[in-house]
C-alpha positions, -999 to 999 in steps of 0.1 A, spaced: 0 0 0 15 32 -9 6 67 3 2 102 -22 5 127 2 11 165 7 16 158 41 42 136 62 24 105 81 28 101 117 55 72 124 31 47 138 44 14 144 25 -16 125 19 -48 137 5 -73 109 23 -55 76 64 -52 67 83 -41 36 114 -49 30 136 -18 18 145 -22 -19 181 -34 -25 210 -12 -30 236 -17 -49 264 -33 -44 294 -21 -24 323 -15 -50 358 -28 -33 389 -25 -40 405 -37 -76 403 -78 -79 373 -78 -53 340 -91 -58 314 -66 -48 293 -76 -17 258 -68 -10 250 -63 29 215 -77 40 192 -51 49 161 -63 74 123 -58 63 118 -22 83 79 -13 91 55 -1 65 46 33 78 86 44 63 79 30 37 47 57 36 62 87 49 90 85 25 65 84 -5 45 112 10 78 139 17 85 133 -17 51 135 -34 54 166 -15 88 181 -23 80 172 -59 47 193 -59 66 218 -41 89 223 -69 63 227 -93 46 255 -79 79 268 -71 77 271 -36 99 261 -7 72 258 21 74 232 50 52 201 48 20 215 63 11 197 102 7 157 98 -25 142 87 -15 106 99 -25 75 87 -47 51 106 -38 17 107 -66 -8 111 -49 -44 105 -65 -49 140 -101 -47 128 -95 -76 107 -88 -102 125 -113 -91 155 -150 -96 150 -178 -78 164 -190 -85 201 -212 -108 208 -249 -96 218 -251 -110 248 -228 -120 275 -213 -152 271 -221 -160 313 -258 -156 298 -257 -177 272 -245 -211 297 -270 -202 322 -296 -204 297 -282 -239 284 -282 -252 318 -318 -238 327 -325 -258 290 -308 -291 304 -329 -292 333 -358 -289 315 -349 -311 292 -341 -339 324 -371 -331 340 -391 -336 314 -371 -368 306 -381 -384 341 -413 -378 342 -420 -391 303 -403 -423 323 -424 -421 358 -457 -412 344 -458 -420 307 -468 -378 297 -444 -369 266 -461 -336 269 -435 -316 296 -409 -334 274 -423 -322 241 -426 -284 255 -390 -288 271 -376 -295 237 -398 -268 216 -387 -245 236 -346 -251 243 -350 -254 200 -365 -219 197 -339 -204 224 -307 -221 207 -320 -209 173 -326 -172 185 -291 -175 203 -277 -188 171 -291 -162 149 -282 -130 170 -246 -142 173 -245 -149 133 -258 -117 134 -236 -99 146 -203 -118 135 -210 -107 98 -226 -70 107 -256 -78 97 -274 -64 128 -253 -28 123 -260 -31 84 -296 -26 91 -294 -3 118 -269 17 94 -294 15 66 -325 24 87 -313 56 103 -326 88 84 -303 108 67 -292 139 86 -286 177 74 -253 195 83 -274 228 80 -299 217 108 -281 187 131 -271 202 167 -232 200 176 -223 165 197 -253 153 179 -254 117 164 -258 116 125 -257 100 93 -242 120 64 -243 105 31 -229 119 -4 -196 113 -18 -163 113 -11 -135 134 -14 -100 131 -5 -82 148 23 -44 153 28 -35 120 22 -50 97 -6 -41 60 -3 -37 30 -31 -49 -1 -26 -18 -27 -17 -27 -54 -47 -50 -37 -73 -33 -4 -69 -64 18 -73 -52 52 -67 -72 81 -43 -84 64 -19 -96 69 13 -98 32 27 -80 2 18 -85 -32 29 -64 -63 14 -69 -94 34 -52 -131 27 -63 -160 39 -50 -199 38 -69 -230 38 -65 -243 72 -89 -272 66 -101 -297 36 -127 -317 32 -131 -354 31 -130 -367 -6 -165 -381 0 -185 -351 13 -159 -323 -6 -153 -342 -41 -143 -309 -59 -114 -310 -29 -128 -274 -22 -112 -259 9 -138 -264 39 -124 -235 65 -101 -205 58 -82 -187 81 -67 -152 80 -27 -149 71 -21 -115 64 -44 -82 60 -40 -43 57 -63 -22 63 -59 17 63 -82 51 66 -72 85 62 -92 118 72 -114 129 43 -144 152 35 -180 141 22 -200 164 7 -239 167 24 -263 153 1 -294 176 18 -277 203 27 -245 207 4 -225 212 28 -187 193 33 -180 177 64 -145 168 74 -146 130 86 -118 123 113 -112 86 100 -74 87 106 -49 96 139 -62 68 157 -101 75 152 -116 40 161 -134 32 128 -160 6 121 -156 -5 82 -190 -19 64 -170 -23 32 -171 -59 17 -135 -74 0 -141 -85 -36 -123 -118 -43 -92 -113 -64 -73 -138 -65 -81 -179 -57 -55 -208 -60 -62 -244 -54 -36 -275 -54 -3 -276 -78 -17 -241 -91 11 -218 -104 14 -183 -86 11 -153 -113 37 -134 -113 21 -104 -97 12 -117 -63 44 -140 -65 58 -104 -60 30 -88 -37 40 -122 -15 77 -110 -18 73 -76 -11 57 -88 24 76 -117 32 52 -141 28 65 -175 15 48 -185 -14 57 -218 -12 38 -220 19 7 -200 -1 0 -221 -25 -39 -228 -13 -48 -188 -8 -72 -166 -19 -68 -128 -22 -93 -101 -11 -99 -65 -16 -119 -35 -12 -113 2 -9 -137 34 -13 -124 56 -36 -127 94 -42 -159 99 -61 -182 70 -47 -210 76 -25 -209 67 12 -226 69 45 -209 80 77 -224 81 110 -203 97 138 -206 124 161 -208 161 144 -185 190 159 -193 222 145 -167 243 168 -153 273 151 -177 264 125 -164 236 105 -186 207 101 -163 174 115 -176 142 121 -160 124 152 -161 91 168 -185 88 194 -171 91 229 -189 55 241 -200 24 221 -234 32 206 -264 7 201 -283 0 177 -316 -9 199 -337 -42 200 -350 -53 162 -384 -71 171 -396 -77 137 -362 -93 128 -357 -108 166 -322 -90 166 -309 -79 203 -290 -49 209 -255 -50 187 -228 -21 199 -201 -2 178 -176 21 189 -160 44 158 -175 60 129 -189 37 105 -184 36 68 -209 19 45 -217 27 2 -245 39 -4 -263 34 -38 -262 63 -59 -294 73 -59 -315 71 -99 -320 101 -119 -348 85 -137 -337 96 -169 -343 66 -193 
């Protein structure tokens, strides 16, 4: 992932992503001596990115002819951590075993006395109902593993208006998306102005027998690698036309609703392209080792529609969207029998550009 920046990022230091530096050239010796090169360790991403930005900078600089300082850093937000973490559970998991064991002892009681007095009908009620509370159990935790209980609430909150929501207030702004001081490119595609990048690897960690998986289909992946980065950038108010900076980056705990695209998929004896043979290289990833893998990707780019919901700031009277302070929820679904899911950061989700209805 590479950073186009008028700005220097903040050194931050990465956890799941390294680079190695690109090779110098050898060290010339003296006459009859072979040159030598010296190994140089993989050094952290983030240099990487603030080496790219001072000299995206410098070189605009000398365009316009000016000898100005890098302006204040607009830093980069790292994410990786997001990737691997999933979304908290709806209920505690203390709450879920007490209400399997409540469901066992029904489920004995009603056993004995089906075998003392011959009634299947305390049995039959015990069962109905430890069914019904294992599948609602089941379905709120599915729920809010893949985001689909935040998806809704995201997609059911009206739309707010810069021109009329109250400072501190929280609000959904949707309209498109323009890039702030930094502008990213996605790691494997390379799509450039971005404002969010996500590339995820996983490898098969389990296969399936020959006689329930006979396409030898990989049965369970697990995550290898991922990078996933936001910067600060502005969205323009659909209702009130207004531009609202949105603090994604400097540490602002974000909550990403943005679905990878599959890329890349490789089964048994397939041959690596030469393109992520290279992307493997670049991160130190064997890929011997990656031979059963499959590649995933998403970003939103300058120019797509999105929805953010944060808190809005309107001190000194710029519209800024902010993390809220506390993890919000999004209230009990009865219609859907979805409990209360939480989020803490501002969320990012597309929106569908609206249709013009011009045929």
């Amino acid at each position: 992932m590479i950073c186009r920046a008028v700005s220097r990022c903040a050194l931050v230091p990465l956890n799941c992503t390294l680079i190695p530096n690109p090779p110098r050239r050898p060290h010339r010796g003296q006459k009859g001596q072979k040159a030598t090169r010296r190994p140089h360790p993989p050094q952290p991403l983030y240099r990487g990115i603030a080496q790219a930005g001072a000299l995206c900078f410098r070189g605009a600089a000398a365009r316009n002819g000016s000898d100005a300082a890098p302006p204040p850093a607009a830093s980069l937000n790292d994410l990786c951590a997001t990737a691997a973490a999933g979304a908290p559970a709806p209920f505690p998991t203390a709450a879920a075993w007490a209400v399997a064991a409540l469901l066992a002892v029904g489920l004995g009681v009603g056993a004995l006395v089906l075998a003392v007095v011959r009634s299947p009908a305390l049995l039959v009620v015990a069962v109905l109902l430890a069914a019904s509370v294992a599948a609602f159990l089941l379905w709120n935790a599915a729920a809010a593993a893949s985001g689909h209980a935040l998806r809704r609430f995201v997609d059911g909150l009206q739309a707010s208006s810069l021109r009329v929501a109250a400072d501190g207030q929280l609000v959904k702004i949707t309209g498109f998306v323009s890039c702030g001081d930094i502008s990213l490119i996605s790691s494997y595609e390379k799509v450039e102005n971005c404002v969010y990048t996500s590339t995820i690897l996983r490898k098969c960690a389990r296969w399936g027998s020959m006689t329930l998986n006979p396409w030898n289909r990989c049965s369970k992946w697990k995550l290898a690698h991922a990078e996933r980065f936001a910067a600060d950038f502005y969205v323009a108010d659909a209702k009130s036309g207004r531009r609202a900076l949105v603090k994604a980056g400097h540490h602002s705990k974000v909550v990403p609703l943005i679905d990878e695209n599959l890329l890349v998929t490789t089964s048994r004896g397939t041959e690596l392209s030469s393109t992520l043979e290279h992307w493997l290289e670049e991160r130190n990833l064997s890929s011997e080792e990656a031979q059963i893998i499959r590649l995933e990707e998403g970003y939103i780019r300058e120019g797509m529609r999105l929805s953010v919901v944060g808190v809005l700031s309107k001190k000194n009277g710029d519209a800024v969207i902010l993390p809220p302070l506390e993890p919000q929820s999004t209230g009990f679904v009865l219609l859907s029998c979805l409990l209360p899911s939480y989020f803490d950061g501002i969320v990012l989700r597309l929106a569908a550009v609206p249709n013009s209805g011009v045929s």
